[in-house]
C-alpha positions as CSV (number, residue, x, y, z in Angstrom):
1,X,-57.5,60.5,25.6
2,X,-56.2,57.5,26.1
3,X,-57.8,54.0,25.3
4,X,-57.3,50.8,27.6
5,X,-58.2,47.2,26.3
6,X,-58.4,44.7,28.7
7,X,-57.4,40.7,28.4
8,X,-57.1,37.9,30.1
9,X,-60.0,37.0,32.0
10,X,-61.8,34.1,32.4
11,X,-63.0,31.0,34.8
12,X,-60.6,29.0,37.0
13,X,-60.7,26.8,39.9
14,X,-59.4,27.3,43.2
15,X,-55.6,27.8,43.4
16,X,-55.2,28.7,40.0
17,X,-53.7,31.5,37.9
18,X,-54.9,33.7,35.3
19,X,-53.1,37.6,34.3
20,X,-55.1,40.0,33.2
21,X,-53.2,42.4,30.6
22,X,-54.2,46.1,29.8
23,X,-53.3,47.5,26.7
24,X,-53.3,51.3,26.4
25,X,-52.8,53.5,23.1
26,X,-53.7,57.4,22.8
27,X,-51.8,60.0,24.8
28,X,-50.4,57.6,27.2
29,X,-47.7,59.6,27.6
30,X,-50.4,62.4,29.5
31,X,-51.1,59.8,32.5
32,X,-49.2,58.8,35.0
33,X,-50.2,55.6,36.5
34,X,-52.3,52.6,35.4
35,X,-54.0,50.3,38.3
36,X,-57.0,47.7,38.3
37,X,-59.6,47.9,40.5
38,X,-62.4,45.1,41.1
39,X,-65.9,45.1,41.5
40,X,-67.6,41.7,43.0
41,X,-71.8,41.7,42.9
42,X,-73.6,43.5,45.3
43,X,-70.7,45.7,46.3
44,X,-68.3,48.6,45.3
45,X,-65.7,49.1,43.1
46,X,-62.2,48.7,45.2
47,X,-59.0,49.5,44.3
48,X,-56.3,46.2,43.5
49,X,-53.2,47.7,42.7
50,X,-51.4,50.8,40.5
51,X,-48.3,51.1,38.8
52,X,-46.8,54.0,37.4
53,X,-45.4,54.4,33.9
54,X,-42.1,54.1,34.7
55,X,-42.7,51.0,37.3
56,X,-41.0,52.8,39.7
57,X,-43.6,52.8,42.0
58,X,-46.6,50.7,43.0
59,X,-49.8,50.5,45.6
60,X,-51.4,47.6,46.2
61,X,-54.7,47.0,48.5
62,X,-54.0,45.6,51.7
63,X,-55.9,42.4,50.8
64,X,-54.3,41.8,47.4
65,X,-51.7,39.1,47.0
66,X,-50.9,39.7,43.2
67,X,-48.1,41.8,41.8
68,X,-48.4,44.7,39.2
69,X,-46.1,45.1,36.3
70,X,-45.9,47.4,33.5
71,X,-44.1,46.9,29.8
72,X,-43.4,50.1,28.5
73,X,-42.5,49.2,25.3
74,X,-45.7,47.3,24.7
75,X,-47.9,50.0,27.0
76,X,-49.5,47.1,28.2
77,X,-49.6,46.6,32.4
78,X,-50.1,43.2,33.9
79,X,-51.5,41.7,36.8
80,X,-50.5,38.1,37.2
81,X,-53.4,36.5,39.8
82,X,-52.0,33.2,41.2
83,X,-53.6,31.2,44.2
84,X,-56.9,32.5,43.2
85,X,-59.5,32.2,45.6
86,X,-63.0,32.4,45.5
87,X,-63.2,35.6,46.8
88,X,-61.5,37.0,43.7
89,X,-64.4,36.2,41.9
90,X,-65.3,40.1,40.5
91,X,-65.6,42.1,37.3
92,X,-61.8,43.9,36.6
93,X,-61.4,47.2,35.4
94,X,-58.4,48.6,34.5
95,X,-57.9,52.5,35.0
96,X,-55.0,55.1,34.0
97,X,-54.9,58.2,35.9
98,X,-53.1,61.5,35.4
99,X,-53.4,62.4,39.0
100,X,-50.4,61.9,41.9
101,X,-52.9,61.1,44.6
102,X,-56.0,59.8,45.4
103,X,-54.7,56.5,43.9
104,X,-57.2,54.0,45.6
105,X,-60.4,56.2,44.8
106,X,-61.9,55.0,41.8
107,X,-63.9,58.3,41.2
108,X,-60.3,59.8,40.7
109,X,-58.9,57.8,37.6
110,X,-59.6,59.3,34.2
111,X,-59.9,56.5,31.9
112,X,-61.4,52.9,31.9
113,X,-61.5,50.1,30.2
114,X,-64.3,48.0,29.6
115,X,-63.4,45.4,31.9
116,X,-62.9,41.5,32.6
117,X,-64.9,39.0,34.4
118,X,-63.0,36.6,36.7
119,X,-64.1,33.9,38.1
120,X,-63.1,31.2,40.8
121,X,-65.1,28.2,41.5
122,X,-64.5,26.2,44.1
């Protein structure tokens, strides 16, 4: 099992930043990539970007502007969001996987956490 605790998000205006930080503990060592996906009201959940452990490789939605990063000594992943716009505004989940593929389905990651709110006002 392995446990993710989100951070990090909050309520900012347009053109700001905020990073969203997952911490994981448990058998980390059993997964092999970490990612956030996002889920805005009234639609469904989308992928945002993955990572693996060893940051040697990323994904990112085509869409997303931020950049992923992982500290592996602290088994926490970040997500810096700058230039926030409004349509950032969504609940973030972050997700570890032990799969290779299927990255950007959420139905395919094995562990959650219990996610962050974000919002953007204009």
């Amino acid at each position: 099992q392995v446990h993710l605790v989100e951070s990090g998000g909050g309520l900012m205006q347009v053109g700001g930043s905020l990073r969203l930080s997952c911490s994981a503990s448990g058998r980390t060592s059993d997964s092999y990539a970490m990612g956030w996906f996002r889920q805005a009201p009234g639609k469904e959940r989308e992928f945002v970007a993955a990572i693996t452990w060893s940051g040697g490789s990323t994904w990112y939605a085509d869409s997303v502007r931020f950049t992923i990063s992982i500290d592996n000594a602290q088994n926490t992943a970040h997500l810096p969001m700058n230039s926030l716009k409004p349509e950032d505004t969504a609940f973030y989940y972050c997700a570890a996987t032990v799969r290779r593929n299927g990255l950007m389905t959420p139905v395919l990651w094995d562990y959650w956490g219990q996610g962050s709110q974000v919002t953007v006002s204009s």
